[in-house]
Backbone bond lengths (Angstrom), bond angles and torsions (degrees), N, CA, C in turn:
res aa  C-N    CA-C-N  psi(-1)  N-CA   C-N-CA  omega(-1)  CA-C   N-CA-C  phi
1 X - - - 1.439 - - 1.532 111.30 -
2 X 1.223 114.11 -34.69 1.550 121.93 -167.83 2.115 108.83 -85.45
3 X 1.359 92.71 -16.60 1.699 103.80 159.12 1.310 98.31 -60.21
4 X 1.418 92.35 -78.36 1.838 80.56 -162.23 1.015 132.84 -99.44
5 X 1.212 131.90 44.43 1.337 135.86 112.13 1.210 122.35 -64.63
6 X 1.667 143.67 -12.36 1.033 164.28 -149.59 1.751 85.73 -98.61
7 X 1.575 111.80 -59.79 1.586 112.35 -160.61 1.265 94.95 -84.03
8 X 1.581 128.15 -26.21 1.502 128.51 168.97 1.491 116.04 -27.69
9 X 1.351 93.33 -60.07 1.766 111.32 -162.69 1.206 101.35 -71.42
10 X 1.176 126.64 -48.85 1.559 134.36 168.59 1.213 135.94 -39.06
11 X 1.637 99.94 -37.44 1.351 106.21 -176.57 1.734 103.74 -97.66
12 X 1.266 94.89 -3.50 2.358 103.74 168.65 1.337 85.57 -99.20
13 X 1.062 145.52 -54.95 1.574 122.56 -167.34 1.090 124.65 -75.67
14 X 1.228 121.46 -22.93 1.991 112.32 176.81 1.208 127.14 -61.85
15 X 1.770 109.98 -30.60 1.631 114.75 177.92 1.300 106.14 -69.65
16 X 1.404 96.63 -38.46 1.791 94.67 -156.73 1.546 108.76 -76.52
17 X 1.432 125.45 -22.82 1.472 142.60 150.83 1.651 102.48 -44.05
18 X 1.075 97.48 -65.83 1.914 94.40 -167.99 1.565 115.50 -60.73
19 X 1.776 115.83 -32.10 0.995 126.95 167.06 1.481 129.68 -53.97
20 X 1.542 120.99 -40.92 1.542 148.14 147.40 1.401 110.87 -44.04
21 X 1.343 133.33 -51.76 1.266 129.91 157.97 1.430 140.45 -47.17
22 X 1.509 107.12 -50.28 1.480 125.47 155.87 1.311 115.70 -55.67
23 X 1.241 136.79 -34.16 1.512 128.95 176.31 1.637 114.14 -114.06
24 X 1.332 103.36 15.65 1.587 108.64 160.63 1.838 115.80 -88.23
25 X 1.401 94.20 132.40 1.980 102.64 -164.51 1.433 87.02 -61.14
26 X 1.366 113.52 156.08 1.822 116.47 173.85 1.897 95.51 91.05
27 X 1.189 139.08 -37.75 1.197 116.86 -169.14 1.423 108.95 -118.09
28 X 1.663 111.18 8.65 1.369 113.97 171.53 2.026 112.31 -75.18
29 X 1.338 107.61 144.75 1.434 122.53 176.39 1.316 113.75 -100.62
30 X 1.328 101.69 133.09 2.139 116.53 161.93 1.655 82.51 -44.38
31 X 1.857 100.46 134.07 1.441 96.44 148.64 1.027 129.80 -58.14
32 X 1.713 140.84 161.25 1.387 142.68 164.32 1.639 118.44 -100.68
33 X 0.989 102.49 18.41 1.361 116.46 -179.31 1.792 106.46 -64.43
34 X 1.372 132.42 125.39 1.285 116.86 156.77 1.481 131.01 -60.42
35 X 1.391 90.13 136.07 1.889 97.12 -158.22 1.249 119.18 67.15
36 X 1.315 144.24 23.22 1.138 141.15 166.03 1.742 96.22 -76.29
37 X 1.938 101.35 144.61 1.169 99.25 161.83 1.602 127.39 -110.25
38 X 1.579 100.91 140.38 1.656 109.64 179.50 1.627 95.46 -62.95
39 X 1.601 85.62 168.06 1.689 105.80 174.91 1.121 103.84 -128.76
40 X 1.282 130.66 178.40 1.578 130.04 133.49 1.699 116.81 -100.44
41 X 1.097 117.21 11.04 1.605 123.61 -175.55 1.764 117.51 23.40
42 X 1.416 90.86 54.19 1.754 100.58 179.08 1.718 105.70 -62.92
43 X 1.213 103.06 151.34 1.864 114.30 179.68 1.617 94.20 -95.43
44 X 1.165 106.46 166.33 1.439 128.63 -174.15 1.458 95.14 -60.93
45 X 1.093 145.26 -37.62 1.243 152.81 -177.15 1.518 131.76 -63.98
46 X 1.275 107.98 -51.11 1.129 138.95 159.45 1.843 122.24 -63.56
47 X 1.460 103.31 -39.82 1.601 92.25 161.21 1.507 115.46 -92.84
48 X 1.394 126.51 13.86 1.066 114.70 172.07 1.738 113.56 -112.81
49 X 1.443 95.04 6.53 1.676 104.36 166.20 1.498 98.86 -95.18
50 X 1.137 118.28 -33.20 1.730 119.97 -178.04 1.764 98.51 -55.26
51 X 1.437 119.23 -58.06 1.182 115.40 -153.16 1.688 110.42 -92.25
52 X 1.483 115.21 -12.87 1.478 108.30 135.22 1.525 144.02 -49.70
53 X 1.671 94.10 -47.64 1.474 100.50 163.69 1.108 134.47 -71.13
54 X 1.402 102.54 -1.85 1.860 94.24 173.82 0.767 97.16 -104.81
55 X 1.359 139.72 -26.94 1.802 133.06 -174.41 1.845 106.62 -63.14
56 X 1.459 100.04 -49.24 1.487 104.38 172.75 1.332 129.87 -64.54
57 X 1.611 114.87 -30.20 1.563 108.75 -171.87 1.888 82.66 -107.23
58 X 1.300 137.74 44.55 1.276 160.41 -172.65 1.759 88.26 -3.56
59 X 1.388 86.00 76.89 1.742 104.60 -179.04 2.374 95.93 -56.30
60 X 1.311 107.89 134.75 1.584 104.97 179.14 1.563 107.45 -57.20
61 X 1.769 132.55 129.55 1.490 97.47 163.13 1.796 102.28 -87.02
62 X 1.398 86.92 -170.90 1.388 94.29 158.62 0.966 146.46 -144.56
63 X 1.286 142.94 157.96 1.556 139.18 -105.56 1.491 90.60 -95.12
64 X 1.130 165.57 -8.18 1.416 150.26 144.95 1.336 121.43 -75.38
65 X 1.557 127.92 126.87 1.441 135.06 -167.13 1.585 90.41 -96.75
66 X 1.414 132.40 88.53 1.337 156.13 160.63 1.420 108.14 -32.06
67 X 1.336 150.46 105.88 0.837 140.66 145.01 1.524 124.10 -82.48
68 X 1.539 127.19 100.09 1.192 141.26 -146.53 1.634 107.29 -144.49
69 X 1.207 108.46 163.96 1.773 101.28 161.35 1.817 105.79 -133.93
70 X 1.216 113.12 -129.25 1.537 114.59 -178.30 1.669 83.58 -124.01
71 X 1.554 97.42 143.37 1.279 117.26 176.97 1.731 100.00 78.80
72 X 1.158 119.31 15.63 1.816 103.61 164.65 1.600 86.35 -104.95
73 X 1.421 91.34 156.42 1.620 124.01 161.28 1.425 109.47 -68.24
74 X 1.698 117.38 132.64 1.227 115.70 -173.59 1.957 88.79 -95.39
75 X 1.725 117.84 149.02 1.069 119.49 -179.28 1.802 114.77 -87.48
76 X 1.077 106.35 144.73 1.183 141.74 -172.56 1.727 113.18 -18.17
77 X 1.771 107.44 -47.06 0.926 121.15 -174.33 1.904 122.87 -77.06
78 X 1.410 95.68 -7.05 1.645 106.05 -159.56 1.379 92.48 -83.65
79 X 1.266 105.54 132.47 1.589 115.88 162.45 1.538 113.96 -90.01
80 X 1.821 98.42 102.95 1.660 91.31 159.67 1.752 111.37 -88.03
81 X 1.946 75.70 166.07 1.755 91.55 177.52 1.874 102.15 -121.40
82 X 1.687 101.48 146.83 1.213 117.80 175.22 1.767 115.31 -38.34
83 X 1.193 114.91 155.15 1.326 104.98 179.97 1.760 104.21 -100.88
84 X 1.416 99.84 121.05 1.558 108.69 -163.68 1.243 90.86 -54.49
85 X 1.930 100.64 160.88 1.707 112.89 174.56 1.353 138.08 -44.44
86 X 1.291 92.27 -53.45 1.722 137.56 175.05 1.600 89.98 -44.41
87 X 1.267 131.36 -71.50 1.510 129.17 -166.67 1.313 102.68 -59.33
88 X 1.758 115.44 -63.75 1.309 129.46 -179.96 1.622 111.43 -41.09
89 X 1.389 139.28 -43.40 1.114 150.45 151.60 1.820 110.08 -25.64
90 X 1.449 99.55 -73.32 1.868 107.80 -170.20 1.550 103.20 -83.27
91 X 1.401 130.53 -5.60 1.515 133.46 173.21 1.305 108.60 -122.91
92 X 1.062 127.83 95.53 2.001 99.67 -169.86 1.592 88.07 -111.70
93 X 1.069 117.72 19.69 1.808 105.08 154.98 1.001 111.80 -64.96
94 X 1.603 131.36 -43.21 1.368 129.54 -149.26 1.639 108.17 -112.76
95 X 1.455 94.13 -7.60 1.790 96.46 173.03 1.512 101.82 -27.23
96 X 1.281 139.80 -61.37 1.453 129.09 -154.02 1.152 97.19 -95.08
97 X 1.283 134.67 59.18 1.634 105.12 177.42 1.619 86.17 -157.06
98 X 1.366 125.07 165.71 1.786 128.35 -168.44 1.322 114.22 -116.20
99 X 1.302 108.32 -179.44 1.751 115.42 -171.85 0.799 113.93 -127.31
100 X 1.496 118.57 147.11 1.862 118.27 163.09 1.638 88.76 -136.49
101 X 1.394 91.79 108.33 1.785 87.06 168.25 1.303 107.20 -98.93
102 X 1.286 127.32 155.49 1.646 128.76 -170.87 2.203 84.65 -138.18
103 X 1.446 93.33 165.56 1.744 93.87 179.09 1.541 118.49 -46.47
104 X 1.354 112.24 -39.12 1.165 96.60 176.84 1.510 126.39 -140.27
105 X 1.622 112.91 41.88 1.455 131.49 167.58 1.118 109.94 -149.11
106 X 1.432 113.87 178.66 1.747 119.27 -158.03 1.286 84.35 -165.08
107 X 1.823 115.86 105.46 0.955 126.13 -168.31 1.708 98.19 -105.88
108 X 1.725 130.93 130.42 1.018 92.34 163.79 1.924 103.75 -137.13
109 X 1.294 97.13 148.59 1.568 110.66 -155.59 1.564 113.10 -113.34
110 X 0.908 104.74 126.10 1.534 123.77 161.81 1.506 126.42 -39.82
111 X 1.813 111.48 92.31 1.002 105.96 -154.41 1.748 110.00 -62.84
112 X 1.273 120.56 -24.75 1.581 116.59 -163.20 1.483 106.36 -92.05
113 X 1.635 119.73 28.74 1.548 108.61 172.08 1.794 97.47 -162.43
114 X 1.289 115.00 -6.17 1.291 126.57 159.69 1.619 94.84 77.46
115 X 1.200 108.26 49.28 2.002 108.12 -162.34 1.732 89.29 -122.59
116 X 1.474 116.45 157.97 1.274 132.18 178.78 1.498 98.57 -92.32
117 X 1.570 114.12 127.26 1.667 113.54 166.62 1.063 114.96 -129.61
118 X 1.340 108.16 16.68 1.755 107.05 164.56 1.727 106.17 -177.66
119 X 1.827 115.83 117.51 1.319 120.16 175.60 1.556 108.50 -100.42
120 X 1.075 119.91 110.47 1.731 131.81 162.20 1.036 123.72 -83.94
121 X 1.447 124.92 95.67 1.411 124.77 176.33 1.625 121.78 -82.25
């Protein structure tokens, strides 16, 4: 009797274990979906240290006002710039990833597919 109740509990606890895992921060995955778009899921906080820091370390914009969202492809011709230390330091999600600031957004894009994963206005 004490077996199975043994595999009872087991067989209620493994989902609900695996389920706790899947929605614990740190063990969530980029979808693998084709064409799915990444994020960086910045907090309200965090893009408003981004958009201080570029005003302060007077990040360059550049000369095309991009009309884009998250998940478009940035075109061919746009020159991104590295994401300074200083940001990369207080955001280190985005340490690897580049910028196109325009006057009044801060686009920043995914260097290995040239895709937008986060617009800060």
């Amino acid at each position: 009797m004490q077996r199975v109740l043994k595999r009872f509990g087991l067989a209620i606890a493994a989902p609900l274990i695996g389920a706790l895992l899947v929605c614990t921060p740190g063990y969530a995955q980029a979808p693998t979906v084709p064409g799915a778009t990444r994020t960086v899921n910045l907090t309200i906080e965090q893009r408003h240290v981004i958009r201080e820091l570029v005003k302060e370390l007077k990040v360059e914009a550049g000369k095309d006002d991009l009309k884009v969202a998250a998940g478009d492809e940035i075109p061919g011709k746009v020159s991104l710039q590295p994401v300074p230390p200083l940001i990369g330091q207080k955001v280190p999600s985005i340490k690897s990833h580049r910028l196109y600031v325009t006057q009044s957004r801060i686009l920043i894009v995914d260097p290995q597919d040239q895709k937008v994963v986060e617009v800060i206005e």
